[in-house]
C-alpha positions in Angstrom: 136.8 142.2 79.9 139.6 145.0 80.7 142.5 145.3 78.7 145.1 144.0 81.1 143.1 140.6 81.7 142.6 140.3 77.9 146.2 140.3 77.3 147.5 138.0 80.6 144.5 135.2 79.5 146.3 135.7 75.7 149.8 135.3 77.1 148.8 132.2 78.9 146.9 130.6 76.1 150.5 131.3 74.0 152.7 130.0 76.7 150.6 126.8 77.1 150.3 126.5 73.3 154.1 126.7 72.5 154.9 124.3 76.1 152.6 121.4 74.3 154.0 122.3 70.5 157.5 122.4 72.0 157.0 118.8 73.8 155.6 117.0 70.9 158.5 118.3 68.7 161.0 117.3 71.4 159.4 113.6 71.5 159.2 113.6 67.5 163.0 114.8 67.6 163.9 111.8 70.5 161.7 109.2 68.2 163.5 109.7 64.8 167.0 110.2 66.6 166.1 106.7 68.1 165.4 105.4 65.0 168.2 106.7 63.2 170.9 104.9 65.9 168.9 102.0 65.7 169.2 101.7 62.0 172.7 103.0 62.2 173.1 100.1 64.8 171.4 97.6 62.4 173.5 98.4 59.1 177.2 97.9 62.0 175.6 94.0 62.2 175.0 93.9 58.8 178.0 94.8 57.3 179.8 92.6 59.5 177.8 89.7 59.2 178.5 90.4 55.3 182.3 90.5 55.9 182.6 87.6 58.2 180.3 85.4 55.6 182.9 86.6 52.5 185.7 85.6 54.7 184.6 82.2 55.4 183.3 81.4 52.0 187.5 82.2 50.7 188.6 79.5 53.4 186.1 77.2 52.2 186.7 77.5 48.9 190.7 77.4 49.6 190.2 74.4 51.7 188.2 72.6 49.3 190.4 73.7 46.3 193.9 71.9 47.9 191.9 69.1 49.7 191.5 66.5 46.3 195.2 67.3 46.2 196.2 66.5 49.2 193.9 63.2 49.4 195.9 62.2 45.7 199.4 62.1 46.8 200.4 58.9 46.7 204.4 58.8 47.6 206.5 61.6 49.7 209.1 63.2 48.6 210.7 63.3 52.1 209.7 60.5 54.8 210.5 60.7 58.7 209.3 58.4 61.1 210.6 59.8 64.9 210.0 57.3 68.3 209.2 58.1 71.8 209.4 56.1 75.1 208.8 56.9 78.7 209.0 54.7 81.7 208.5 55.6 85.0 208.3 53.1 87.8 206.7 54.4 91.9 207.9 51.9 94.3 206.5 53.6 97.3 203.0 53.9 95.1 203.9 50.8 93.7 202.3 52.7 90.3 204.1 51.9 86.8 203.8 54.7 84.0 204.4 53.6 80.0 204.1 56.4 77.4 205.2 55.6 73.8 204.8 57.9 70.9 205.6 57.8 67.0 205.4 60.7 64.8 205.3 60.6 61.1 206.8 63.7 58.7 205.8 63.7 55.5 207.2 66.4 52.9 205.4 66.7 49.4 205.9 69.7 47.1 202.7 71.2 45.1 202.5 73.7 42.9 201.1 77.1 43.3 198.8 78.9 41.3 199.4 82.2 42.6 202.5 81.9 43.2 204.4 82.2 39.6 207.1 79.3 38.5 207.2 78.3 42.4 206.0 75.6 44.4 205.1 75.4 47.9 206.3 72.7 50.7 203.3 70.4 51.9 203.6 68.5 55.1 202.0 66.0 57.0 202.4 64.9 60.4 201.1 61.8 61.5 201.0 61.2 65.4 200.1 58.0 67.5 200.2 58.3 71.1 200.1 54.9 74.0 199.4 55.5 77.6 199.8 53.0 80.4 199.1 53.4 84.0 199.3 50.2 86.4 198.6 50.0 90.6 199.4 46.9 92.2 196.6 46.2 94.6 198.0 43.3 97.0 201.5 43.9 99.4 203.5 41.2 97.0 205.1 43.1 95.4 205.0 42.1 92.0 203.7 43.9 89.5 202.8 40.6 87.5 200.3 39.7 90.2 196.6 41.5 90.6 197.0 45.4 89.4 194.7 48.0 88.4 195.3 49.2 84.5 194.3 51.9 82.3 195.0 52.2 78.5 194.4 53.9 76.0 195.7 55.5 72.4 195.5 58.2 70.1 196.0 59.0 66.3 196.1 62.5 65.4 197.1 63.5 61.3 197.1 67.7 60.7 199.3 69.6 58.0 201.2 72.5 57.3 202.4 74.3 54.2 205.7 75.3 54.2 205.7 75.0 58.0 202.9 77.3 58.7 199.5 76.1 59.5 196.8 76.7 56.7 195.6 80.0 58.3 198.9 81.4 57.4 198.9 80.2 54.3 195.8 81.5 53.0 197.2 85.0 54.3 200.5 84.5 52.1 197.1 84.0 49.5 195.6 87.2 50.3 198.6 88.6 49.7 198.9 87.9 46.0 195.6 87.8 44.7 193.7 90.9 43.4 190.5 91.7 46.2 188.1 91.2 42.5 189.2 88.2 41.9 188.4 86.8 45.5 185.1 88.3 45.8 182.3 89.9 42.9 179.9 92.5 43.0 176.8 90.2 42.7 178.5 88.1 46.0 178.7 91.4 47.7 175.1 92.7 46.9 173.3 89.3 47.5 175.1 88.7 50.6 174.9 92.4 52.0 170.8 92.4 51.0 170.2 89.0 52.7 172.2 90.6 56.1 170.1 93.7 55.7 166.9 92.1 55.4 167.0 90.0 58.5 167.1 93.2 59.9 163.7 94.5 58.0 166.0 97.5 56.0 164.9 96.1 52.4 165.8 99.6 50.6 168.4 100.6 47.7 171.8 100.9 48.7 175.1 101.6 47.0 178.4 100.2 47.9 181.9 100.5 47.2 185.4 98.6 48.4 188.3 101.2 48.8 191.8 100.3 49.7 193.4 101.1 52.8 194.9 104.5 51.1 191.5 105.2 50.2 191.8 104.1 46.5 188.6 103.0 44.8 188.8 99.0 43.6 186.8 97.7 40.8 184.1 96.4 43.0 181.2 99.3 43.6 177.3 99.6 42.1 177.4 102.3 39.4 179.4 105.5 40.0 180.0 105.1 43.5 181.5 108.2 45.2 182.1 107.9 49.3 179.6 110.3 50.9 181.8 111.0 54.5 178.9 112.1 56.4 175.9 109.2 54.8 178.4 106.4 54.0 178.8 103.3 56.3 182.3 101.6 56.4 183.5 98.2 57.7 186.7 96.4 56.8 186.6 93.6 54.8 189.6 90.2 54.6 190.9 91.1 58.4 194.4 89.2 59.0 195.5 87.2 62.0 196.6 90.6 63.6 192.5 92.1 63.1 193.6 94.8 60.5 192.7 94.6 56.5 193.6 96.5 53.3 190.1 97.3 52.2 187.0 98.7 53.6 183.3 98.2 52.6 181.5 101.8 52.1 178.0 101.6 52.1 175.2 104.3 51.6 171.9 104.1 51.4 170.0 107.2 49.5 166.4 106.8 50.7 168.2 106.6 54.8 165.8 109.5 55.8 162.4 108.3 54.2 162.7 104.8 55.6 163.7 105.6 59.4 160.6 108.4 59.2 158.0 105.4 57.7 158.5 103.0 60.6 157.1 106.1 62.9 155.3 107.6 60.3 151.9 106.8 61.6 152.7 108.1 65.1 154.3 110.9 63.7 150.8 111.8 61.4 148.8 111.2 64.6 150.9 113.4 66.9 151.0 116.5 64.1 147.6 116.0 63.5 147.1 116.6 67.2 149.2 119.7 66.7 147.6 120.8 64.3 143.8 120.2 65.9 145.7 122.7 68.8 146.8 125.3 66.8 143.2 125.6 65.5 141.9 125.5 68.8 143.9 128.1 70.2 143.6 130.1 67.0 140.1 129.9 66.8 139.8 130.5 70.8 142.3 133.9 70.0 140.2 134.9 67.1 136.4 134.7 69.0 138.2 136.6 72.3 139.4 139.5 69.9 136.0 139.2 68.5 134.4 139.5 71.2 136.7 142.1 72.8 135.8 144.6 69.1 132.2 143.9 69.4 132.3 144.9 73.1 134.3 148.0 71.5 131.9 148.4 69.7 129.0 148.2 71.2 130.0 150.9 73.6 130.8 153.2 70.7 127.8 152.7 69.1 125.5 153.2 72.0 127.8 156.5 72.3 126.9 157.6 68.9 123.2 156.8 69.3 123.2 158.6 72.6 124.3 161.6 71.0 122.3 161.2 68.3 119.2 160.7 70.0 120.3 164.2 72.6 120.1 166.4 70.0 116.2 165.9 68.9 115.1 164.7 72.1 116.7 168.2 73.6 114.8 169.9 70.6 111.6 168.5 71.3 111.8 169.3 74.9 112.6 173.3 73.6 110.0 172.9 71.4 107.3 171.9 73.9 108.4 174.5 76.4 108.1 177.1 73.8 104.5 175.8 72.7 103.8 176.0 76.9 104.5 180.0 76.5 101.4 181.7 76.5 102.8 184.3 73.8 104.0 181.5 71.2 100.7 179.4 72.2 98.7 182.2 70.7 100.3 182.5 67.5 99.4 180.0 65.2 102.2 180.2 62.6 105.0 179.6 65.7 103.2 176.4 67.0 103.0 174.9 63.3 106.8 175.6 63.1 107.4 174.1 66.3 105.1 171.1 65.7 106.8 170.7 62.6 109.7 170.9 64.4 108.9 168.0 66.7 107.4 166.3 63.9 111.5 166.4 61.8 113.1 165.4 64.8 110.9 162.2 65.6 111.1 161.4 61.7 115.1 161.3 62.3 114.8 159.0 65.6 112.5 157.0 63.4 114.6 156.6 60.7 117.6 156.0 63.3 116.0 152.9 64.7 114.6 151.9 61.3 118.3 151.6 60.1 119.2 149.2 63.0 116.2 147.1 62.6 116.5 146.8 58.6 120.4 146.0 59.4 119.1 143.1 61.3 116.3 141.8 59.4 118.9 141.3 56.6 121.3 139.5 58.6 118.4 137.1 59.4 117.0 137.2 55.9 114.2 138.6 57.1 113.4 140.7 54.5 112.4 139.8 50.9 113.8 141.3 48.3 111.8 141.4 45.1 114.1 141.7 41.5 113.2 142.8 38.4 114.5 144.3 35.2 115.6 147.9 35.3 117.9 150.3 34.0 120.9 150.9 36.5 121.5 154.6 34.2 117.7 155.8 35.3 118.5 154.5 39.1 121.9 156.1 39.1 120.0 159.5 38.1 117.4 158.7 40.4 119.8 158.6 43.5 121.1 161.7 42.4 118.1 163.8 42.9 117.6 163.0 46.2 121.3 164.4 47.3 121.6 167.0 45.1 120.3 169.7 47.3 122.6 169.0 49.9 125.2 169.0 47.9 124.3 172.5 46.3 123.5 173.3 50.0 127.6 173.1 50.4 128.6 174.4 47.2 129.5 171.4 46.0 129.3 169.4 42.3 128.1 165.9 41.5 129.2 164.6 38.1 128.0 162.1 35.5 130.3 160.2 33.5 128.2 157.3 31.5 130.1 154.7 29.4 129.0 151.8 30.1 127.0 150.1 26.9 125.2 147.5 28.4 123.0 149.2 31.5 120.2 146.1 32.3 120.6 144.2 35.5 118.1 142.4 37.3 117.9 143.8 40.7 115.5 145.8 43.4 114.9 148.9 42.2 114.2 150.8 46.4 117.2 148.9 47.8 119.4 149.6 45.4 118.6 153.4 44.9 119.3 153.7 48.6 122.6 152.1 47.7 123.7 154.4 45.5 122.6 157.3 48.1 124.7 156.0 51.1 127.2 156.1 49.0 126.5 159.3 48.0 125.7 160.9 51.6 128.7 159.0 52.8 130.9 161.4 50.4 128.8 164.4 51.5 129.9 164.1 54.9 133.8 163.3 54.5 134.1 166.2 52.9 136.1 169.0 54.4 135.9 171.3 51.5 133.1 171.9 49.1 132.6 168.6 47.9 133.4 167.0 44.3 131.9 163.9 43.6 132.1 162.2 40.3 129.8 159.0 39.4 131.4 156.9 36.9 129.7 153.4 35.1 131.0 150.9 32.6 130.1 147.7 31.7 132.3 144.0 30.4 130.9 140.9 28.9 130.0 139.9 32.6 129.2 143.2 35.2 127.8 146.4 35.6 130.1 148.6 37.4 129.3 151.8 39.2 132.4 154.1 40.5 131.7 157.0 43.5 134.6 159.4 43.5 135.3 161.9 46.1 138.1 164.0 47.0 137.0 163.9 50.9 139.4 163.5 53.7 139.8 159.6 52.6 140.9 157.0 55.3 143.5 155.0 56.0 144.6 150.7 55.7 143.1 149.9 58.3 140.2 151.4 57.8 139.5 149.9 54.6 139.5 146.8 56.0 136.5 147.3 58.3 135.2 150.2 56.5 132.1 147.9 55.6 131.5 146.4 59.1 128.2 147.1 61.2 128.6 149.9 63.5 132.5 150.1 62.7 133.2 154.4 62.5 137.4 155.4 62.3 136.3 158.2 64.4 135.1 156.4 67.9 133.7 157.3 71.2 132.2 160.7 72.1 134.1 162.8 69.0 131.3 163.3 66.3 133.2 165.6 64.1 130.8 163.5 61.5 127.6 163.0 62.0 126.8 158.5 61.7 126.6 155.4 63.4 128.6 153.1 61.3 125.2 151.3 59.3 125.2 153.2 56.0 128.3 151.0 54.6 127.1 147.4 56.5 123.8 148.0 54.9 125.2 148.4 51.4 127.2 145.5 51.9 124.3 143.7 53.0 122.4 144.7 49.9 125.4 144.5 47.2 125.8 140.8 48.6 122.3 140.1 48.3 122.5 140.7 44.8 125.7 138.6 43.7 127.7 141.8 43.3 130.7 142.7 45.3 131.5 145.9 46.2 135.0 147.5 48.0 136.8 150.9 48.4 140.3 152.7 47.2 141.4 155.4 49.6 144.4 157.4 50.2 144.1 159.8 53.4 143.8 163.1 52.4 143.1 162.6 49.2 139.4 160.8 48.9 138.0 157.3 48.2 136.6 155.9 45.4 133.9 153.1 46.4 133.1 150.5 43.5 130.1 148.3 43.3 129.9 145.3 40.5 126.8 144.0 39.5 126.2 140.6 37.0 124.5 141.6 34.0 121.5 139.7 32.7 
């Protein structure tokens, strides 16, 4: 896959993922905004349902309250008795109209008990109304012969108080009487809680009655402070002319956790969706870059082994076309050297593909690895031997420094000496200068811990993330300023791993590494 396609089929992944993340958030966002007008909408009704229920209940209880009163008075104070007649007589629709009327005033005076040392004026008004139509229905003429009537009465009673009808009066009421002695907290509460639960909000809530100059009354729940932006107002006691001198406040703390549970499982289901996507694309993003290193990869690596095959294959072929010479062919000591030339060089390739193959066998556990009890000091020394010509060959120093006290682990003693000489050669060859390697051990309650210090070239961050990958070399494609093909490391990972130890690297570039293997003691 080139470059250019990699990134356009990444951009389009992205684009798609944010368009389907950014139009579940926007339905998310339209759901709860919903939800919040409608419960916005739903506290309005209930508030006003509350107010309208207080404000019937006073009237009641003001009607009721002067009612036995009224029904008890026995004798006016004041007595009127006012008569009406009409007459009107249709000779050309030979129709006769009667209408007679008698009204009744009544004036008694009863005492207030809001109004101090006063009294009010009570009046009733008594009404009975007549009505008489009559149509002749012959040509005589009289109106005593054959007509057509219609009758009927009325009686009407209704009363005012000092010559305003009762609505008025129980305004004048308001007026005097202290908004905590018309109405109490518990009224207020139960009433507002019934409202709200018709309307399924059955959470807390906190209330409060302020004046119209925005004075707090005695009736609220606990410290009640208005909250501008969370609080809910409607006016309570309106007058004939729809205004009032208190408002209801409202607020309800747990607003945002009850509009969210009425879509909560929607809203689950829709970010568990989102979630199941960003997982999908990530784990899509993370096989394609994958896939794009190994590809990397493999076309370093078959680079490296390319080269590294071209140098003994070419020295073979030499080899064989000096042996061809007649003069070389002749002298025994030059063929042996040359056959033993050939002989190295296939050794090498050998232990080239051998490399790969045990690489792979590990990965499949296809190799057993037998443990046993051994000294990691004597396998440490051990290691050393086999690299201590080639480090002498480069006028270099390899140094011991021994402190750990316990040294038993259980372990395979041929894997884990080649261990300890990867490591070793791996030193060897990042090293500019003549190279300085120190090997340093210690020991806690729990591990064995080995420490290779050099003070090579070192490598960088990034490297030292991938420093222990298969076939992974800082130095890539066709430069082979060091000789490798990126298995020494893998393959003591592999074996480190295989043995419940762990093993990483500190580096600085231009300064060395210092690679650190930790093995359980038994």
């Amino acid at each position: 896959m080139g470059k250019k396609m990699f990134v356009l089929i990444v951009v389009l992944m992205s684009i798609s993922l944010i368009g389907i993340i950014s139009v579940q958030l926007y339905w998310i966002d339209n759901a709860v905004e919903s939800k919040d007008k409608q419960f916005d909408s739903d506290v309005i009704k209930s508030l006003a349902s509350t107010s309208e229920r207080i404000a019937l209940r006073e009237r009641d209880e003001f009607i009721r309250e002067y009612e036995p009163i009224l029904r008890n008075i026995k004798l006016a104070n004041k007595a009127e008795i006012k008569n009406i007649f009409l007459q009107q007589i249709d000779t050309t629709g030979k129709q006769k109209f009667t209408f007679g009327a008698t009204i009744l005033e009544e004036d008694f005076k009863i005492p207030s008990d809001f109004l101090d040392n006063d009294s009010i004026i009570y009046k009733r008004i008594t009404t009975k109304k007549d009505f008489f139509q009559a149509k002749l229905l012959d040509n005589t003429g009289d109106f005593n012969n054959q007509v057509d009537e219609d009758r009927f009465s009325s009686t009407k009673q209704f009363s005012l108080f000092g010559g305003k009808d009762i609505t008025s009066y129980l305004n004048d009421y308001k007026k005097y009487k202290p908004i905590h002695q018309r109405i109490s907290n518990r009224e207020i509460s139960t009433t507002l809680k019934e409202e709200l639960s018709k309307r399924d909000i059955d959470i807390d809530f906190k209330y409060g009655v302020y004046n119209s100059e925005g004075f707090a009354t005695k009736l609220k729940s606990g410290y009640y402070t208005i909250n501008p932006k969370e609080s809910y107002k409607y006016p309570l006691f309106r007058n004939e002319d729809n205004l009032s001198d208190y408002n209801l406040f409202v607020t309800f703390p747990t607003k945002n956790k009850h509009i969210l549970s009425g879509i909560s499982y929607i809203l689950l289901l829709s970010l568990f969706f989102i979630f199941i996507i960003i997982v999908a694309f990530s784990s899509s993003l993370y096989q394609l870059v994958k896939q794009k290193k190994i590809s990397e990869i493999k076309t370093d690596f078959i680079n490296n082994m390319t080269h590294e095959f071209k140098t003994p294959i070419a020295t073979i072929n030499l080899a064989l076309d000096s042996i061809k010479n007649p003069k070389i062919i002749s002298n025994n000591d030059k063929v042996m050297r040359y056959v033993k030339m050939i002989r190295d060089e296939n050794k090498r390739m050998h232990a080239q593909v051998e490399n790969v193959l045990r690489i792979s066998r590990l990965e499949k556990n296809q190799i057993e690895i037998t443990k046993e009890q051994i000294d990691i000091h004597d396998l440490v020394e051990d290691a050393i031997t086999h690299v201590r010509l080639l480090v002498l060959d480069k006028k270099g120093t390899i140094s011991t420094h021994f402190q750990a006290i316990q040294t038993e682990v259980f372990a395979n003693q041929f894997h884990l000496t080649n261990v300890v000489v990867n490591m070793l050669e791996n030193a060897l060859k990042y090293s500019v200068n003549p190279p300085k390697i120190d090997v340093y051990t210690e020991s806690t309650n729990k591990y064995f811990i080995i420490k290779i210090r050099d003070e090579g070239i070192g490598m960088s961050k990034n490297a030292q993330k991938y420093v222990f990958d298969k076939f992974y070399r800082e130095q890539k494609g066709n430069i082979h300023d060091v000789k490798g093909h990126g298995l020494g490391l893998a393959y003591v990972k592999e074996i480190v791993t295989n043995h419940h130890g762990t093993v990483f690297v500190e580096s600085e570039k231009g300064v060395g590494s210092t690679f650190t293997i930790k093995l359980p003691l038994i």
